[in-house]
DOMARKOL-153799 format. One record per residue (C-alpha): residue in three letters; x, y, z. Coordinates in Angstrom, 3 decimals, padded with zeros to 6 digits. Each point is the difference from the previous one (the first is absolute). Example, Ala and Ser with C-alpha at 12.3 -4.5 7.8 and 13.67 -1.06 7.14 Angstrom:
! DOMARKOL-153799
+------+----------+----------+----------+
: code :        x :        y :        z :
+------+----------+----------+----------+
:  ALA :  012.300 : -004.500 :  007.800 :
:  SER :  001.370 :  003.440 : -000.660 :
+------+----------+----------+----------+
! end
This chain:
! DOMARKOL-153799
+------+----------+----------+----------+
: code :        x :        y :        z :
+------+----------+----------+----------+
:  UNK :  000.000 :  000.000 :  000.000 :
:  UNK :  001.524 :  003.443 : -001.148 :
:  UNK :  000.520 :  002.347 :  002.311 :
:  UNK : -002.175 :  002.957 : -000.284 :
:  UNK :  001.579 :  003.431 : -001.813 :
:  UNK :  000.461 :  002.959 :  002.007 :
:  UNK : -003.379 :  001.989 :  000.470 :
:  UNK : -000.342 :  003.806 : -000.131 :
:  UNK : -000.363 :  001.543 :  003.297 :
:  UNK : -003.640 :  000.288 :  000.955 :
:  UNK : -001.649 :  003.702 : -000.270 :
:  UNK : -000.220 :  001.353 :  003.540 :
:  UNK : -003.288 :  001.207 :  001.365 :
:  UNK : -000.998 :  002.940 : -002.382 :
:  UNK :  003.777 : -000.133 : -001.910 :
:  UNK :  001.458 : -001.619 : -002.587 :
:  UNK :  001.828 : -002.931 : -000.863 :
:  UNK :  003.728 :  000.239 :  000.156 :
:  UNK :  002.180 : -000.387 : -003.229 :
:  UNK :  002.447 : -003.646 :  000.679 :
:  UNK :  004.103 :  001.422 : -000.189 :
:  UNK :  002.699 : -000.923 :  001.222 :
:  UNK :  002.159 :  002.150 :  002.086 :
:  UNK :  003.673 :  000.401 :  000.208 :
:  UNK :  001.944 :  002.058 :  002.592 :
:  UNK :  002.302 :  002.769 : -000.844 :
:  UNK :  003.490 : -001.392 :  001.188 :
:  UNK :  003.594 :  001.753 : -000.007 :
:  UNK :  003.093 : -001.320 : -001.276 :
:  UNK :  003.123 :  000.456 : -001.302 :
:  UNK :  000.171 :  001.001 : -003.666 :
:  UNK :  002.781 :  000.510 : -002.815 :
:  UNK : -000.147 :  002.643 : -002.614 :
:  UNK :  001.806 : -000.852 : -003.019 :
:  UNK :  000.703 :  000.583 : -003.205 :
:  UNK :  001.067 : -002.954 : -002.619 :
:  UNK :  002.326 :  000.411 : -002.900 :
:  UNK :  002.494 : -002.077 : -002.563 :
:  UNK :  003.659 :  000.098 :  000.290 :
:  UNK :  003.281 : -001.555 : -001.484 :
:  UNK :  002.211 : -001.994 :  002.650 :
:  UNK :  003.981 :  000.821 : -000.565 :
:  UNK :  003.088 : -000.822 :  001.313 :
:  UNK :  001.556 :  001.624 :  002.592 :
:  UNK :  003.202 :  000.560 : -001.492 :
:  UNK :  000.746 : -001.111 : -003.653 :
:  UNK :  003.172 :  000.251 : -002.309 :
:  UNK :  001.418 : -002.064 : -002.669 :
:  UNK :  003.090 : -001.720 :  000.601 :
:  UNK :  002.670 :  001.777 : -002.773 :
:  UNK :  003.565 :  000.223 : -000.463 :
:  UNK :  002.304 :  003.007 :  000.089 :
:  UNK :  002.598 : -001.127 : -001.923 :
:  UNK :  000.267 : -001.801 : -002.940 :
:  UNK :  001.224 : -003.783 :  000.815 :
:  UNK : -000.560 : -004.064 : -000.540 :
:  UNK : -001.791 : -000.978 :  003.334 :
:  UNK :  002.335 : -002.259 :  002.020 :
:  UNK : -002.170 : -001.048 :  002.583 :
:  UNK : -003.940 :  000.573 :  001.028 :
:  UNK : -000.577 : -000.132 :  003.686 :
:  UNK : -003.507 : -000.223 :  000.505 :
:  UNK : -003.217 : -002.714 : -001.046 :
:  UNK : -002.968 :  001.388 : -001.823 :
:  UNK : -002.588 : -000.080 :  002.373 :
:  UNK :  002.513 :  000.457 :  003.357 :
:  UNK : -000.564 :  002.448 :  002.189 :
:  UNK :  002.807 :  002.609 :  000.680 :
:  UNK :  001.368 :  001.776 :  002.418 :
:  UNK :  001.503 :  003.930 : -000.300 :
:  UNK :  003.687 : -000.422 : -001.190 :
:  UNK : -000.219 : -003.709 : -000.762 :
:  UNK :  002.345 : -000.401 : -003.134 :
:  UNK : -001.963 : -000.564 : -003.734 :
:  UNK :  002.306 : -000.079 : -002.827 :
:  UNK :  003.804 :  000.988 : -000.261 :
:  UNK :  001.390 :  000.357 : -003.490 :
:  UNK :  003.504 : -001.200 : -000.935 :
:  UNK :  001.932 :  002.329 :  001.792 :
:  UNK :  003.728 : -001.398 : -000.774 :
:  UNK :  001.136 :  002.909 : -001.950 :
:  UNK : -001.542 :  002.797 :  002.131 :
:  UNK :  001.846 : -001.655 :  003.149 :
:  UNK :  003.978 : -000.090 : -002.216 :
:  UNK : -001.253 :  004.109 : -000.489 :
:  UNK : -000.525 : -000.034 :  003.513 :
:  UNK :  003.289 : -001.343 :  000.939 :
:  UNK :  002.237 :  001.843 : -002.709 :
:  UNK : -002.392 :  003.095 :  002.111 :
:  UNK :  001.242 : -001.012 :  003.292 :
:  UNK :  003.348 : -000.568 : -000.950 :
:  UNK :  000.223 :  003.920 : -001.635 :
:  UNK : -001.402 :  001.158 :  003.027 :
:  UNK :  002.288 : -001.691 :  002.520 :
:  UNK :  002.975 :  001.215 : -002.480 :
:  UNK : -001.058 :  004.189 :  000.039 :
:  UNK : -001.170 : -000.509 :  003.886 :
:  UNK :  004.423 : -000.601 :  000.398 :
:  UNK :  001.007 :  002.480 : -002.693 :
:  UNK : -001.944 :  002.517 :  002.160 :
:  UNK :  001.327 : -001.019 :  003.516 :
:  UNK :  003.799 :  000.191 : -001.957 :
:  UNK : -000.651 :  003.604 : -001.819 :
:  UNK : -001.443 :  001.190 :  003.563 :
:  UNK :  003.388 : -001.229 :  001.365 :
:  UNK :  001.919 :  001.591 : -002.606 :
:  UNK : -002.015 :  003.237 :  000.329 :
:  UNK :  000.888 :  000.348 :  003.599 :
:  UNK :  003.289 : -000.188 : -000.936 :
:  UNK : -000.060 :  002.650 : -002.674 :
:  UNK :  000.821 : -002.644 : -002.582 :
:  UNK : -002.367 :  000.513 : -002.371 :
:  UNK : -002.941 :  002.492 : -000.892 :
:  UNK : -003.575 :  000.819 :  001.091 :
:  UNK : -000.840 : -000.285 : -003.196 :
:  UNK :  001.362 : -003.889 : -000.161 :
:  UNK : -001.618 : -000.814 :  003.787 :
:  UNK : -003.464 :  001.513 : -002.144 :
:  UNK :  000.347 : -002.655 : -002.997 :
:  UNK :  000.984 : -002.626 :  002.822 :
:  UNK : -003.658 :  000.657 :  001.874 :
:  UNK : -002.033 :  000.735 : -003.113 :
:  UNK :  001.432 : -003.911 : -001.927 :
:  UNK : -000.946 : -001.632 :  003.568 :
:  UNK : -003.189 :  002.068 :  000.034 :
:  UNK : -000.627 : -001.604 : -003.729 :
:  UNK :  001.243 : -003.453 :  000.940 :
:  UNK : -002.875 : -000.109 :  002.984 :
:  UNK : -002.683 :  001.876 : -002.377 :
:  UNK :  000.393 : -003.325 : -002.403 :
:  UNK :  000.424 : -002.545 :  002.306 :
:  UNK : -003.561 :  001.225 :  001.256 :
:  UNK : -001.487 :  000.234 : -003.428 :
:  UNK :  001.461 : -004.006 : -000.831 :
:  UNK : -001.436 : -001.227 :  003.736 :
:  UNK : -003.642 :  001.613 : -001.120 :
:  UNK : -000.053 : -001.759 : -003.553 :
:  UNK :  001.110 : -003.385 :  001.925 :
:  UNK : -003.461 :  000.504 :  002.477 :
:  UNK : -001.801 :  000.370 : -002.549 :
:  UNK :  001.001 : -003.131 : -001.263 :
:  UNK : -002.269 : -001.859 :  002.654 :
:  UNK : -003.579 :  000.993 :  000.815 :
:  UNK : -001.544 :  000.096 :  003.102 :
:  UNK : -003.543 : -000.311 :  001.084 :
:  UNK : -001.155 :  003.974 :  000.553 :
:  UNK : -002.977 : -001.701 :  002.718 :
:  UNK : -001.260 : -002.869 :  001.349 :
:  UNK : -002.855 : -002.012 : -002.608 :
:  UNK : -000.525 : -003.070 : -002.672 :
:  UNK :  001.883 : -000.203 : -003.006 :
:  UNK : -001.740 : -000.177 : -003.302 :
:  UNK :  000.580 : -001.917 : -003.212 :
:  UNK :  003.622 :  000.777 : -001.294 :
:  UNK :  000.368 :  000.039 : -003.279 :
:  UNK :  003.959 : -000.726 : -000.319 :
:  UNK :  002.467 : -002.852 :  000.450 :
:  UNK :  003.472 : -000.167 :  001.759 :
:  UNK :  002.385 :  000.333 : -002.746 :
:  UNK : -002.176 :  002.682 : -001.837 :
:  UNK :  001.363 :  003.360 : -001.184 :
:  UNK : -002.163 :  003.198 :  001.202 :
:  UNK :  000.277 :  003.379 : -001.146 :
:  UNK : -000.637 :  002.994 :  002.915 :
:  UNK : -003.538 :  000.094 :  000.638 :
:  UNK : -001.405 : -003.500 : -001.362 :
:  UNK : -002.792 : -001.688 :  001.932 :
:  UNK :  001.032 : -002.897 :  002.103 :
:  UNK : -002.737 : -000.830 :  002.616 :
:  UNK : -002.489 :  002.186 :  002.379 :
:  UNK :  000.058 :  000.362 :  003.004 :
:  UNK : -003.458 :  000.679 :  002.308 :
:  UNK : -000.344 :  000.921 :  003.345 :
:  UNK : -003.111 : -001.407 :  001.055 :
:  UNK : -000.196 : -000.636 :  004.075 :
:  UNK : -002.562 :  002.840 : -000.714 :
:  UNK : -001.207 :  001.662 : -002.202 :
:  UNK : -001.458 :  003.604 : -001.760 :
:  UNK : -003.716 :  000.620 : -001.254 :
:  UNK : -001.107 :  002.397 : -001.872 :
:  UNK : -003.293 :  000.643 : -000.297 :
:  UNK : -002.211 :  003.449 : -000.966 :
:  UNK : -002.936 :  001.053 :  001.954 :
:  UNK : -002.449 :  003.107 : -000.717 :
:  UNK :  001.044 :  003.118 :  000.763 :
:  UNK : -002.969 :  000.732 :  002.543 :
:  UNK :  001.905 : -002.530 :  002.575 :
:  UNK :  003.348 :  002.120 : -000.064 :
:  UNK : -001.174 :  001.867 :  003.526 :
:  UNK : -000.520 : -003.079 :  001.435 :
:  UNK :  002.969 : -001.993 : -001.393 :
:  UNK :  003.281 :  000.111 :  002.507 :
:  UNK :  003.381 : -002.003 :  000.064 :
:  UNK : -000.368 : -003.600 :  002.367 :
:  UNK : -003.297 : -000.216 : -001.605 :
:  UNK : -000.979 : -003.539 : -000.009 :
:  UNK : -001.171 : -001.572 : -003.551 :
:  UNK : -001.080 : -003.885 : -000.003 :
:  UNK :  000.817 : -001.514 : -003.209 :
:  UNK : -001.138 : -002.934 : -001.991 :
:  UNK :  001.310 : -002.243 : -003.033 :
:  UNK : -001.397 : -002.512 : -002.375 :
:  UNK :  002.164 : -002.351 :  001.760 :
:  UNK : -000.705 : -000.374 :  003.060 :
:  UNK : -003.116 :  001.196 :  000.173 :
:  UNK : -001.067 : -001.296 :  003.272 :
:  UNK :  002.071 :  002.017 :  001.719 :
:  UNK :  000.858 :  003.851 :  000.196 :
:  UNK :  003.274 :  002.040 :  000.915 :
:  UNK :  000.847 :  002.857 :  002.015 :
:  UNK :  001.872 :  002.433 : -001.217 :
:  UNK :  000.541 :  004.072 :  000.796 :
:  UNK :  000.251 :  003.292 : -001.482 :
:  UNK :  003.246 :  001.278 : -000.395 :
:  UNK :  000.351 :  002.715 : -002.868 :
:  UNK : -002.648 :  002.368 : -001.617 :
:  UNK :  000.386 :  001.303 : -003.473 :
:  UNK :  000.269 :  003.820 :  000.472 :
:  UNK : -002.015 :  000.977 : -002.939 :
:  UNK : -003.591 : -001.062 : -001.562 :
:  UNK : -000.247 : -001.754 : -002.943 :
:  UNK : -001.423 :  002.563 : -002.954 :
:  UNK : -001.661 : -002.487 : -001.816 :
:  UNK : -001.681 : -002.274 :  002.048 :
:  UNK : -000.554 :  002.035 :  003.759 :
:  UNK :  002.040 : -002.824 :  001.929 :
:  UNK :  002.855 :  000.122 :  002.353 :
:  UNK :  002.852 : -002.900 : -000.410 :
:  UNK :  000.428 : -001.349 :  003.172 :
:  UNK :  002.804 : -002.435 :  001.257 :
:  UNK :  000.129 : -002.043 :  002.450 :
:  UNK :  002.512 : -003.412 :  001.563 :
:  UNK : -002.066 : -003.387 :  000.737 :
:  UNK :  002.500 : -002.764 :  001.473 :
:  UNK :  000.323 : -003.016 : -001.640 :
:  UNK :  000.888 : -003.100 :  001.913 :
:  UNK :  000.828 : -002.624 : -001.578 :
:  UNK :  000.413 :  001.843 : -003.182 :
:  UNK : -003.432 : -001.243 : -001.709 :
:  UNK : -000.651 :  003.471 : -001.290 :
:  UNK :  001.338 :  000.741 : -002.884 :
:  UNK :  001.067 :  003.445 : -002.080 :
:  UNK : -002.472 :  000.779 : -002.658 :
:  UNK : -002.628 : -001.566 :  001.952 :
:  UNK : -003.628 :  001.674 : -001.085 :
:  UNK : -001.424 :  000.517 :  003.801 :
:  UNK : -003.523 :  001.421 :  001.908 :
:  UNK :  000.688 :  002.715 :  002.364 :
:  UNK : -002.296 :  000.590 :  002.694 :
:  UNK :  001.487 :  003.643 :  002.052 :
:  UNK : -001.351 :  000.413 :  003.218 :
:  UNK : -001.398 :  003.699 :  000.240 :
:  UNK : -000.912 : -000.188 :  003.580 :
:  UNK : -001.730 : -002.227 :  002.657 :
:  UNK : -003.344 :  000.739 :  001.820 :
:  UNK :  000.146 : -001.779 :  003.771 :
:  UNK : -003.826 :  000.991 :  000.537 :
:  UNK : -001.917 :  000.603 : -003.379 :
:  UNK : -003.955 : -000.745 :  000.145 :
:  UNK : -000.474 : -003.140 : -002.422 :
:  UNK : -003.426 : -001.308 : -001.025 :
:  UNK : -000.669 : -002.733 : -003.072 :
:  UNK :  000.094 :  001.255 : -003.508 :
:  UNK : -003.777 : -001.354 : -000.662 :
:  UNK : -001.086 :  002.319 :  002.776 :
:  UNK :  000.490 :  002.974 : -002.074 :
:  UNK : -003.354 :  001.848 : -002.022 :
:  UNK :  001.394 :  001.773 : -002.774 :
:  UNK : -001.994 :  003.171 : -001.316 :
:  UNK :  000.954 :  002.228 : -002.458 :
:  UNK :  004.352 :  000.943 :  000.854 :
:  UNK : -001.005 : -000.515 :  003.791 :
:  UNK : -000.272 : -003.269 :  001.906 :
:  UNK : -002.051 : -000.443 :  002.976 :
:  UNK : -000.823 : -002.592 :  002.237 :
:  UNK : -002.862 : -001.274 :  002.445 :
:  UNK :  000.475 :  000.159 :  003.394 :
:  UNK : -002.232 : -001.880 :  002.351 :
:  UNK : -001.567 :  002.722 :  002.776 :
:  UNK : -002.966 : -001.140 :  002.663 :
:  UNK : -000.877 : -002.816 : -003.054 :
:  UNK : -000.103 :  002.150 : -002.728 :
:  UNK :  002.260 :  000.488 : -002.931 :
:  UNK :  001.641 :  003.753 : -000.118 :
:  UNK :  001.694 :  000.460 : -003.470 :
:  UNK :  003.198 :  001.612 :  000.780 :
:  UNK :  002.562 :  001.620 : -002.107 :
:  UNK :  003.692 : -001.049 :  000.163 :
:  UNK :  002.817 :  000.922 : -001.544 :
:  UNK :  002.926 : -002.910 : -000.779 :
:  UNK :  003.117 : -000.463 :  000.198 :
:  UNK :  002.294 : -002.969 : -000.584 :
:  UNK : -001.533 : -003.167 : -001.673 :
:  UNK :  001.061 : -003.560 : -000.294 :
:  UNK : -001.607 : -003.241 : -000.566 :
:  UNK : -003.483 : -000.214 :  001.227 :
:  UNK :  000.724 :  002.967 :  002.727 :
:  UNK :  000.160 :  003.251 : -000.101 :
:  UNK :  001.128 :  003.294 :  002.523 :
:  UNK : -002.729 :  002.771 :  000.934 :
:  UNK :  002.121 :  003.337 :  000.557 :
:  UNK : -003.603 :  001.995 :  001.215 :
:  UNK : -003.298 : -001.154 :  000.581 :
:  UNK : -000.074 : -002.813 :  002.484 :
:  UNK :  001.867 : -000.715 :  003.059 :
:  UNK :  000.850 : -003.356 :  001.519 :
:  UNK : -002.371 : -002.408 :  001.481 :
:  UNK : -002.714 :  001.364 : -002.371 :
:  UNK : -002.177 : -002.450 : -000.984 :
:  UNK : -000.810 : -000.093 : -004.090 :
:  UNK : -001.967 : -001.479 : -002.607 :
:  UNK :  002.330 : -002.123 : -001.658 :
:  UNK : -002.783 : -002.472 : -002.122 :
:  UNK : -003.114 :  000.809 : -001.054 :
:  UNK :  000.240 :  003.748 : -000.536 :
:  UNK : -001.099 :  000.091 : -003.577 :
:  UNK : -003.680 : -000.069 :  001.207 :
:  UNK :  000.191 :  002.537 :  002.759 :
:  UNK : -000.913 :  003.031 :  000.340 :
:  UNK :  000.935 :  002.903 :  002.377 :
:  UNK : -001.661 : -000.396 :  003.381 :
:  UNK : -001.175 : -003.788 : -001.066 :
:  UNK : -000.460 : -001.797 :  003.064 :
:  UNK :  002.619 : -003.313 : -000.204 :
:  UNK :  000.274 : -003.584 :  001.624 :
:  UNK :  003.307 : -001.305 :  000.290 :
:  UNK :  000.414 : -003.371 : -000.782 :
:  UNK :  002.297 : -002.593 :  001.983 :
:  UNK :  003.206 : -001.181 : -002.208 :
:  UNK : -000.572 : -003.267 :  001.692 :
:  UNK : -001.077 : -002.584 : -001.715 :
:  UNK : -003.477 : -001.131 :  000.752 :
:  UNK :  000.365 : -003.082 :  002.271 :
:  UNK : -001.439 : -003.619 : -001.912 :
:  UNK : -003.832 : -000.547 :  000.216 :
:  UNK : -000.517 : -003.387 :  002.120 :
:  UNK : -001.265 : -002.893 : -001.819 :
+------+----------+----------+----------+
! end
């Protein structure tokens, strides 16, 4: 035997029935305003691995794929000639550093001229000028990692001559990394450095990182009326990666005690929205004004306060000043038998 449906209330003594709702009560709650927008993930520090010097690699120190720390050695260049040029400098220098000491000897003597002791100190000053200049071109004979991060692809082989500036490998530095994203220029008063942004990928999309605000383009784009923000999101376990298309979600600010009622309370009229509260059993349409929205909820910035009690079903039919039954969200309990 079904049980029976929920009855109208029954007319009081000279009034009318009441209109079945149900009622909701204005609650508070913390709230989010934010604003959503695409960005580009990058590497925090990128530059392509290139020679100096022109040279046949002799050795390549790292793996493609190996991470690397700052100053770890990559690739040194046959260096056997640069190193005889450094010795024949050495061995110059070490010959005008003793002419000098002897011509300072014989200058304190009278033995020779000021003029002579000048020549002395300006071939020693020479001598040390080159040996300098041969020691550079043999350090740049080996390159170093510039910062810690993963080595790319190279595209050489030990034994290969390069000329000065020919690709060999990247290098990335992604422990974290940069986004970039644009948002409208309406935010920019808002907008502040340690701003947290959430971010998303195709990816992983179960999951969502944390990232922060750390440098704010200084001018407006013309064209389009967006800033171009940037901002670092750590990457553990290096699973992001640069060129990465992400979802940024910036946090403009956080409400601790907003009102929030449910979306399908709302009555929309015209550009206003209004609402029915429930007063002595009777509906009172109410205007409110809105602020934040998300899923199924929404914030009232004026027009209710909390505890109210609202029309949150069955408000299509009712009319201001209806009287209103409230119906029990409880299921109805089983007929017997």
């Amino acid at each position: 035997m079904r049980a029976p449906a929920p009855q109208a209330a029954a007319p009081a003594k000279g009034g009318p029935m009441g209109m079945p709702v149900k009622a909701g009560i204005v609650r508070t709650g913390a709230i989010s305003e934010d604003v959503s927008a695409v960005g580009t993930l990058l590497a925090n520090e990128s530059v392509m691995i290139r020679p100096e010097r022109d040279g046949r690699i002799a050795q390549i120190h790292f793996i493609e794929g190996q991470l690397v720390k700052q100053g770890m050695k990559l690739v040194s260049l046959d260096a056997s000639e640069t190193e005889a040029q450094l010795a024949a400098a050495k061995a110059e220098a070490t010959l005008n550093r003793n002419r000098l000491k002897r011509a300072e000897e014989l200058k304190e003597k009278s033995f020779i001229s000021a003029e002579a002791l000048d020549v002395a100190r300006e071939n020693l000053n020479q001598s040390v000028a080159r040996l300098a200049e041969v020691q550079s071109r043999l350090e740049k004979m080996t390159i170093l990692a510039p910062f810690e991060g993963l080595a790319g692809l190279r595209q050489v082989s030990p034994g290969a001559y390069v000329k000065a500036g020919q690709d060999i490998a990247r290098l990335e530095g992604i422990g974290t990394l940069k986004l970039d994203f644009r948002v409208p220029e309406l935010y920019l008063g808002r907008i502040r450095p340690d701003q947290q942004v959430q971010v998303r990928v195709d990816a992983f999309l179960a999951e969502t990182f944390i990232g922060a605000i750390y440098a704010i383009e200084p001018s407006v784009d013309e064209q389009t009326r967006t800033v171009l923000l940037r901002a670092l999101v750590p990457n553990p376990g290096v699973r992001l990666k640069p060129g990465m298309f992400a979802r940024v979600s910036l946090v403009l600010g956080t409400r601790e005690n907003a009102l929030l009622v449910p979306e399908q309370a709302l009555v929309p009229r015209g550009n206003d929205n209004f609402v029915f509260r429930i007063v002595e059993g009777k509906a009172t349409l109410t205007k409110v004004e809105l602020g934040v929205r998300r899923p199924g909820e929404v914030e009232i910035t004026k027009g209710l306060s909390a505890g109210d009690r609202i029309v949150i079903d069955g408000q299509l039919k009712l009319k201001p000043g209806a009287p209103v039954k409230v119906l029990s969200d409880k299921p109805p309990a089983a007929a017997a038998k």
